[in-house]
Structure formats: C-alpha cells, structure tokens
C-alpha positions as CSV (number, residue, x, y, z in Angstrom):
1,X,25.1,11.4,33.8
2,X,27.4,12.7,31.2
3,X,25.5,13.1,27.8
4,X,29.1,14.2,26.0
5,X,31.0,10.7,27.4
6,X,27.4,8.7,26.1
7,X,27.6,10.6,22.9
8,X,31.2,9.3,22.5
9,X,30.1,5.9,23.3
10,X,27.1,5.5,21.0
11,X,29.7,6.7,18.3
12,X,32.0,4.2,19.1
13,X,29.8,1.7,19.4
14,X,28.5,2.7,15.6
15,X,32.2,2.9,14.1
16,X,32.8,-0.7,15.4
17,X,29.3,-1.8,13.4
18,X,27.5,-2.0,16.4
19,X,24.4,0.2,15.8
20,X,21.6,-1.6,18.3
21,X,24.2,-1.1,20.9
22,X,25.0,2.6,19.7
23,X,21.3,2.9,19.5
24,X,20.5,2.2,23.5
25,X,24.1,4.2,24.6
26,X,23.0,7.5,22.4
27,X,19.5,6.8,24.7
28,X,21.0,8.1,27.6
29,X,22.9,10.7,25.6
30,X,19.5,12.3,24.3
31,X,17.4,11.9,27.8
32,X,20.2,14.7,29.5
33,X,20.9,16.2,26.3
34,X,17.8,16.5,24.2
35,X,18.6,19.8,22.4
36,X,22.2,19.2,22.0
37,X,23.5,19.6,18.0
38,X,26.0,16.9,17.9
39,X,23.9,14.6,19.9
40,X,20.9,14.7,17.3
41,X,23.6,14.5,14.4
42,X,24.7,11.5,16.4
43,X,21.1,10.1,16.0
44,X,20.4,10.6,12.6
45,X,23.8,8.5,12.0
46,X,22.8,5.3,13.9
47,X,19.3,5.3,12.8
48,X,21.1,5.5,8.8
49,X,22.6,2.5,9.7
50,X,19.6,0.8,11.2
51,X,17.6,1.5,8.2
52,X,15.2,3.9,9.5
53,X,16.1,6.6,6.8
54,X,13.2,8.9,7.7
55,X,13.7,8.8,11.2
56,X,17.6,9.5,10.6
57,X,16.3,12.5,8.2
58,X,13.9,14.1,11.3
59,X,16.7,13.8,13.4
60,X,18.9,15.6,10.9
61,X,16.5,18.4,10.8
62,X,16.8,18.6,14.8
63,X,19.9,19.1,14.6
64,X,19.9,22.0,11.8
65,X,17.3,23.8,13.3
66,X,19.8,24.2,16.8
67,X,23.1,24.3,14.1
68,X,22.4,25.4,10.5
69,X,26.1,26.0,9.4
70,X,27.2,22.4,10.2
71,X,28.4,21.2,7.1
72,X,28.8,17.6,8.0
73,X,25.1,17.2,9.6
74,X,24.4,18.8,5.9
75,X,26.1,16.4,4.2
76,X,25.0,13.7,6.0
77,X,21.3,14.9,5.0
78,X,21.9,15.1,1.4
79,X,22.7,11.3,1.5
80,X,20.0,10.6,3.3
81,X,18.1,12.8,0.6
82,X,19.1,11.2,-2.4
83,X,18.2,7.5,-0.6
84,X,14.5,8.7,-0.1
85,X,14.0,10.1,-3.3
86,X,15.1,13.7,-3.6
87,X,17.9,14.5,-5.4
88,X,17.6,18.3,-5.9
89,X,17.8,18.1,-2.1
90,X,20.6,15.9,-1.7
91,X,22.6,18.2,-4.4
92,X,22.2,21.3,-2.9
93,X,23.2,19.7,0.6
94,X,26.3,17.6,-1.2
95,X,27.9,21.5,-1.4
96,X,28.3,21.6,2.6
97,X,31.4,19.0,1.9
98,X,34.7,20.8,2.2
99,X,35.2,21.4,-1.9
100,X,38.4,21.2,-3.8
101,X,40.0,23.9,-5.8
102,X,43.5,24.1,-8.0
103,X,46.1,26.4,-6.7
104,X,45.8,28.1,-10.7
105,X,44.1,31.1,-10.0
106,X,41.3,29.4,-11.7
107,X,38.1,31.1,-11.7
108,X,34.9,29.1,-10.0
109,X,32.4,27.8,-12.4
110,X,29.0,28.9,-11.4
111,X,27.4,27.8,-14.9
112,X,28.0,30.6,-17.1
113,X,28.9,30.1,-21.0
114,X,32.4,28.3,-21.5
115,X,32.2,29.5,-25.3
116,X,36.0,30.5,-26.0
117,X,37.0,29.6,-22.2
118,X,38.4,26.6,-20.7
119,X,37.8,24.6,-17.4
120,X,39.6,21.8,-15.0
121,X,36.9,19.2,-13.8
122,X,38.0,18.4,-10.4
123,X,38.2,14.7,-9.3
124,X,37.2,13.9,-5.8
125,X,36.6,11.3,-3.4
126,X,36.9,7.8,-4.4
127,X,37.7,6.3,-7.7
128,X,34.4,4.7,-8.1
129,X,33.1,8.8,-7.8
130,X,35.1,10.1,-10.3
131,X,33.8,7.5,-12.7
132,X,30.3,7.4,-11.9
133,X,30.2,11.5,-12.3
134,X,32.5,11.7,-15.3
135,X,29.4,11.2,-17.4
136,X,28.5,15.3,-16.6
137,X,31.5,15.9,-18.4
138,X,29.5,15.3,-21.7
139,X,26.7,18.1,-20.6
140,X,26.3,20.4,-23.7
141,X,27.1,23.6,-21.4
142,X,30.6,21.6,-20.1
143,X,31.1,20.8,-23.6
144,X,31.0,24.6,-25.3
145,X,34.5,25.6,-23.5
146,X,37.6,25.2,-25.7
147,X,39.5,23.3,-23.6
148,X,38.1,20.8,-21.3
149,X,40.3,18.7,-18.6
150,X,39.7,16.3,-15.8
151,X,41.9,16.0,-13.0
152,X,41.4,12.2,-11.8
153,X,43.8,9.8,-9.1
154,X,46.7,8.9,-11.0
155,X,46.4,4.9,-11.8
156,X,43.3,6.1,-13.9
157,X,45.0,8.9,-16.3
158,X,46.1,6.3,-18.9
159,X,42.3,4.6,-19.0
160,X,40.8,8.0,-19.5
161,X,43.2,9.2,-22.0
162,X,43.2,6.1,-24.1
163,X,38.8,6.5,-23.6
164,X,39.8,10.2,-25.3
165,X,39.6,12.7,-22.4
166,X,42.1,15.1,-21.4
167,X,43.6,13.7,-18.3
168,X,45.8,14.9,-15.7
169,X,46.7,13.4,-12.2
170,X,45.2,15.0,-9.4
171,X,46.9,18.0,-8.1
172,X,49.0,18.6,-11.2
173,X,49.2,22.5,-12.1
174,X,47.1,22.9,-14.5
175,X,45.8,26.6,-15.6
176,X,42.4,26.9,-16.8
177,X,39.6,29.8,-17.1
178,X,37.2,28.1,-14.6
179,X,36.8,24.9,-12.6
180,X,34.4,23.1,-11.3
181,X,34.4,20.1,-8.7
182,X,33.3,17.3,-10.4
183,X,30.5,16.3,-7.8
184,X,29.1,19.7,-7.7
185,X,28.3,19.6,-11.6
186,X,24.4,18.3,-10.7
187,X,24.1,21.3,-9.0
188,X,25.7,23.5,-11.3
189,X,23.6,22.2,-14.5
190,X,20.9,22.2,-12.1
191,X,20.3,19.0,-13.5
192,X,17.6,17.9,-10.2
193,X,16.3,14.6,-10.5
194,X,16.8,14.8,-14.9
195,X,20.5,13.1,-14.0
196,X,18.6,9.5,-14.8
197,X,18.6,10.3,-18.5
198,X,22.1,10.1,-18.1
199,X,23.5,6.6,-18.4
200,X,24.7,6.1,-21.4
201,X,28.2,4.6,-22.2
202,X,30.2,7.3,-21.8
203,X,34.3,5.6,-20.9
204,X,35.0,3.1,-24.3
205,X,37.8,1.3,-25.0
206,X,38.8,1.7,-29.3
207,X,41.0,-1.0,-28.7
208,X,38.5,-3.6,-28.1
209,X,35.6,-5.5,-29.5
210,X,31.7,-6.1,-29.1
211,X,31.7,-9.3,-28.7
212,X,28.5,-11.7,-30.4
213,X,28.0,-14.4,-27.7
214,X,24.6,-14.3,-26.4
215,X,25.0,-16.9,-22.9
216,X,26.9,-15.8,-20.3
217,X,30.3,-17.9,-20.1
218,X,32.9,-15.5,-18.4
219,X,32.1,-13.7,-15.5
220,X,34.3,-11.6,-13.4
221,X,34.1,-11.7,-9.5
222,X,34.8,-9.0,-7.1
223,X,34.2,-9.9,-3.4
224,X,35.6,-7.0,-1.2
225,X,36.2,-3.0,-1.7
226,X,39.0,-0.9,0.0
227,X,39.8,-2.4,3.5
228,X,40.3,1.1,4.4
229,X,36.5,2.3,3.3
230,X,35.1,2.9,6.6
231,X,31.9,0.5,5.8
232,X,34.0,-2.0,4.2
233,X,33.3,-4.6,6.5
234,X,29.2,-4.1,5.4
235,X,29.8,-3.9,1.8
236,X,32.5,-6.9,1.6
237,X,31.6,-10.5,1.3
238,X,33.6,-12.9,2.9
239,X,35.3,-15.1,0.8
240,X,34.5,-18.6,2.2
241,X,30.8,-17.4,1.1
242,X,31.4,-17.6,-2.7
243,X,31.9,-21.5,-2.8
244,X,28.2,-22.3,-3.7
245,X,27.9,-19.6,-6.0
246,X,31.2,-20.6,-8.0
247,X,30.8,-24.8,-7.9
248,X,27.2,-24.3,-9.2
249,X,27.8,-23.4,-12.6
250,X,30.5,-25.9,-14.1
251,X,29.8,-23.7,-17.8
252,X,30.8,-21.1,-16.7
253,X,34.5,-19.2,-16.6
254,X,34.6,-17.0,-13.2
255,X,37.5,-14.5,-13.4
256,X,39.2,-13.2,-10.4
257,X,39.3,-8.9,-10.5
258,X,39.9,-8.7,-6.8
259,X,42.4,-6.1,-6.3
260,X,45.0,-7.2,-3.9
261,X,44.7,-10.7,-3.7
262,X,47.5,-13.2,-4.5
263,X,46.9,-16.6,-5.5
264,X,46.2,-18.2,-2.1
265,X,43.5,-15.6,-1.4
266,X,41.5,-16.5,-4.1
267,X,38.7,-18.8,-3.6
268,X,38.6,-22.5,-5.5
269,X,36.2,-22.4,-8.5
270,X,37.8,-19.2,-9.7
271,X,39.6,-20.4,-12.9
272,X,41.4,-17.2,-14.3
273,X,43.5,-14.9,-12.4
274,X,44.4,-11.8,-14.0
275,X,47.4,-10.0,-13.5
276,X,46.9,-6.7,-11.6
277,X,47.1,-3.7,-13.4
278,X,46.3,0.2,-13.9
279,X,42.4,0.9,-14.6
280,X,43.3,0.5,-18.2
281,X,44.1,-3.1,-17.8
282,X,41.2,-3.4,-15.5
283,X,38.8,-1.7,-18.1
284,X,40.7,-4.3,-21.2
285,X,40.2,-7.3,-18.3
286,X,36.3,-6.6,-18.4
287,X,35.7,-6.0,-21.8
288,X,36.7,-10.0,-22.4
289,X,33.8,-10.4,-20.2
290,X,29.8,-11.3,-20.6
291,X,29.2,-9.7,-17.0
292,X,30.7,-8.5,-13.9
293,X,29.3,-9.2,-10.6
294,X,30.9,-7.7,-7.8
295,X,30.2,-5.9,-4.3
296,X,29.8,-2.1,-4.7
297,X,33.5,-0.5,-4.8
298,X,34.8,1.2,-8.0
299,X,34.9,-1.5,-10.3
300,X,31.4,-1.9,-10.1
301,X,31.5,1.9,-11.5
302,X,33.9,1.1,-14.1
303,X,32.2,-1.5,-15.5
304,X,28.8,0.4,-15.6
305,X,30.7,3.1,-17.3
306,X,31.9,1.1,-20.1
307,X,28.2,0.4,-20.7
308,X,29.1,-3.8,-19.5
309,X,26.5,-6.1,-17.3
310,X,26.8,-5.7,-13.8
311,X,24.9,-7.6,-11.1
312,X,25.7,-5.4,-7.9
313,X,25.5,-6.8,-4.3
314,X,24.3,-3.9,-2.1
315,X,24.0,-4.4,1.9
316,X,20.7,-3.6,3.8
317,X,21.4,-0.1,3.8
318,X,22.9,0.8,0.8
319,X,25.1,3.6,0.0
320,X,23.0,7.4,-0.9
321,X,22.9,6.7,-4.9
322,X,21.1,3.3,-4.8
323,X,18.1,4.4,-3.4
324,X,16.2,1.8,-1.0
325,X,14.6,-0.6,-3.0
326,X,14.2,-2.1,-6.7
327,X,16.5,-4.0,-8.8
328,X,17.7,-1.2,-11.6
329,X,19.2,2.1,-10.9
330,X,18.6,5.3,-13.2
331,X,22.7,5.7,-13.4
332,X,23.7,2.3,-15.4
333,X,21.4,1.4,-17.6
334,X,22.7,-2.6,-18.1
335,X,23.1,-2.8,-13.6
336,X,21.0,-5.0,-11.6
337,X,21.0,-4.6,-8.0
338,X,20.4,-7.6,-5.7
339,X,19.7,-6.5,-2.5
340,X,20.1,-7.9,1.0
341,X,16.9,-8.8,2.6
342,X,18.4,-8.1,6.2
343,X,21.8,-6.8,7.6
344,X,25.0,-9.1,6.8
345,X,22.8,-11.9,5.1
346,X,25.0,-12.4,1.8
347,X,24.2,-15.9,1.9
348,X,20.5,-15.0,0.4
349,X,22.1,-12.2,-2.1
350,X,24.3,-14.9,-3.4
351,X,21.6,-17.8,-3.4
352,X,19.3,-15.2,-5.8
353,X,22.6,-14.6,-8.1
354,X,23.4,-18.6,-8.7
355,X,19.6,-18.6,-9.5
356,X,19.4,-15.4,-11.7
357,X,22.8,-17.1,-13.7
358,X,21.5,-20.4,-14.4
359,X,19.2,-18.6,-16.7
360,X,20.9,-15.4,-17.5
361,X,22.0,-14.4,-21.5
362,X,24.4,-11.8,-21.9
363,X,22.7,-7.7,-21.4
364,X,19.9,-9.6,-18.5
C-alpha cells in the first residue's frame, strides 16, 4: 500500500537488470500513485529497457506534464528521442544534464562569431563521448575563433595532440573568450538531424600508414567496456562466448585490445597481446589493423574516428545514438552494427560476425 516503497522496488529491481520483475513491482506503484512525477519517470525507465521506446517516451511526457523542470526525466527523453528518430528533439532535451563550465571567467558560447576570439571545448562524460563529438570541433563557425582548445580526460591529451588539436587535461585552467560544452555543440550550430553528414575521419595519426591489403587478416577484439558503466553487464560479452568465433577462422590474426586484462584473462585463439597503453598507443595498435570488432565502449569510437572498420555488437536496446534498427549508423561512415535479435543473446551476434568474416575484405 505504499506507492513510494514499490517505486523503490521496481528501481531496484531495474538497477539489478531485472526489468520484467521491475515492470510488475512499478504496477502496484502506478495503481496508488497514478499521477505521481517520479513514479511515471520510473515507468518510462523500465519500459527503455524492455524495448518499448514509445511507450517509455508517453510515459516521459506524463511525467513532464505533472513536473516540467525535471532535468533528469528531460534527459532521459532526449535519449529516448534520438532512438526514435528525432534528433533536434533529443538536442534540445540533452541541455537539461547538469553542464560543465571552467572556473576562467570564460564567457558561454551561444553561437555568435568567434572571428578574433577564442574558445575552450569542454569534454564530458565518457571517453567514447568526447571522441564521437570531437568531430563538431571542425564546424566552420567553431573554426573562425583564433584559438581553439579542447579540454579532454587526461590519458587522451597525447593522442589528440599528436592528431594536431590543442589539448589540455580536463580541469586545467585554461582562459579563453567563450566555451562551450562539447555535447551541447549540435545544439549550438543548430545542426538538427544534418549531424549525419558528419563522419568523416576527423582523429589521424601522421605517424602511420594506409595500408594496401585488401582481406582481412588482423582483427582486434574487444569483449567488455568499463565494469563500472552502469549497463556494463548488457553491453559486455562474456568471454567463454568468443571461442567459436576465434577457432573458426585459422587465417586470421585476432589481437587482444581489452583494457585490463592480463594474460590469463584473455581467451585461447587470441594470438597477439598488446601492451597496454595511453589512447595514443591504442590509436597506433589499431592502425596495424584491417578491422576492429568490439562491444560498444570507447574504443569502438576511437576506431570510427580514425576512419578504421568497425563491426559493433550492440544489445537489444541499444544505447540513444544507435537508433533501433539497421546495420550502418550516420556517425561512422566504415561501422556496421550487428544487432541482438533478443535481450542477452550474443551467441546469435557472434554466429552472424564468424559468418560476415569468412567473406569480409578489408572497408566491408
């Protein structure tokens, strides 16, 4: 009889990957609480993660119309926004997230000329966002200022100096006319849906070469993302899953770019091992390679940002920028998606790889 203590269960029962079961708790929860903000928010979460992205988008807008000024329920309806098709939608509701700003007395940049002026681009979130929105750094109206720098996690500074930005850490003092938070730069070019023209090669390495083979013979493998990603145990493979997959194709070099694993964590059939290293290595490691396959965790960005093959495995409900279905996506022009047909069945996603390598040549 307590919609607040069923609330709290159906969002347990969701963080421990239990939607069904956080499904029939939130029930009770919405029966003696139908009007309640954070129960409906509640809703719209479970039903993301059943897949029912238009029923988690109604129960969004339930929720606005009792709360508007909840910026989390507004976030969580721009992802489900740019998973449904509308991106000018899921901008503008991507600006509800708490935003970061430098401590320089920098000026907000709200679009207007940089001629003469200079700005700080504002790394956020996760590695693999910092190098999948970098490419809006090349926007001819980001480009007119003087000076332009890109604050980015640490580990990646030397990868994109040596690719010819101007790098900092994050959080270094840095003073600047404007700045502008890197994920908020669709809305400030009030780019809309246009951002698919935009996936050209835009991180390159002068230190390396195109190479001319035309099969694909080395092919990196990465299995699992950040343990501490909240939906790391959907988008992770386990390990023991691989060995069809890498025992199939006896032509073919597979090369280990798991971060954190040792050499007892690495599955047999995986014949090179490379050391671990800063994202410079890790951008030198794939540019030996004919194609990268790997679950969808920064890398995968990385990769797709060095203009590389990628074959992504994406879980039954994949994350906002992959939409719902097909096989390409409009942000890497060279990434193929394979999808899984229903929740937690890698097995299929990894059968339809081995069958798309037999035949693959290097750029399928």
């Amino acid at each position: 009889r307590d919609a607040a203590g069923a609330a709290a269960l159906a969002a347990s029962l969701r963080e421990a990957q239990c939607p069904d079961d956080a499904w029939q708790a939130l029930a009770a929860a919405l029966r003696l609480a139908p009007a309640d903000p954070v129960v409906l928010a509640t809703a719209a979460l479970i039903r993301h993660d059943l897949g029912d992205f238009d029923g988690a988008l109604a129960w969004c807008d339930k929720s606005l119309a009792v709360r508007p000024d909840s910026p989390g329920t507004r976030v969580t309806r721009g992802y489900l926004r740019h998973l449904l098709g509308d991106a000018s939608g899921g901008w503008s509701d991507f600006e509800s997230r708490p935003l970061p700003s430098p401590e320089s007395g920098a000026q907000p940049w709200r679009g207007e000329s940089l001629d003469g002026k200079s700005i700080l681009l504002l790394g956020e979130q996760g590695l693999g966002d910092e190098f999948q929105f970098l490419r809006f750094s090349h926007h001819s109206a980001v480009q007119a200022a003087d000076r332009v720098i890109v604050a980015c996690h640490a580990d990646a500074v030397s990868l994109l100096r040596a690719s010819g930005y101007n790098a900092v850490p994050r959080g270094e003092m840095v003073f600047t006319d404007y700045f502008a938070p890197l994920l908020s730069l669709p809305v400030i070019l009030d780019v809309g849906s246009t951002w698919r023209g935009a996936g050209e090669t835009y991180v390159r390495m002068p230190d390396t070469r195109v190479r001319d083979r035309t099969r694909v013979k080395r092919v990196g493998i990465v299995w699992a993302g950040n343990p501490a990603h909240r939906n790391d145990a959907v988008r992770s493979i386990p390990s023991g899953l691989l060995h069809g997959l890498l025992h199939t194709h006896p032509d073919i070099r597979f090369v280990c770019l798991q971060h954190g694993v040792n050499g007892t964590d690495v599955p047999s059939g995986i014949v090179e091992n490379p050391p671990s290293g800063d994202w410079l290595h890790t951008a030198r490691q794939l540019s030996k390679l004919d194609l990268l396959i790997s679950v969808d965790t920064g890398i995968a960005h990385l990769a797709g940002a060095l203009g590389m093959p990628v074959w992504l495995l994406v879980s039954h409900v994949p994350d906002w920028r992959w939409g719902t279905r097909g096989s390409s996506t409009p942000w890497y022009a060279r990434m193929r998606l394979f999808r899984q047909p229903s929740r937690g069945d890698w097995a299929r996603v990894l059968t339809n790889v081995s069958a798309a390598l037999s035949g693959a040549k290097v750029g399928d």
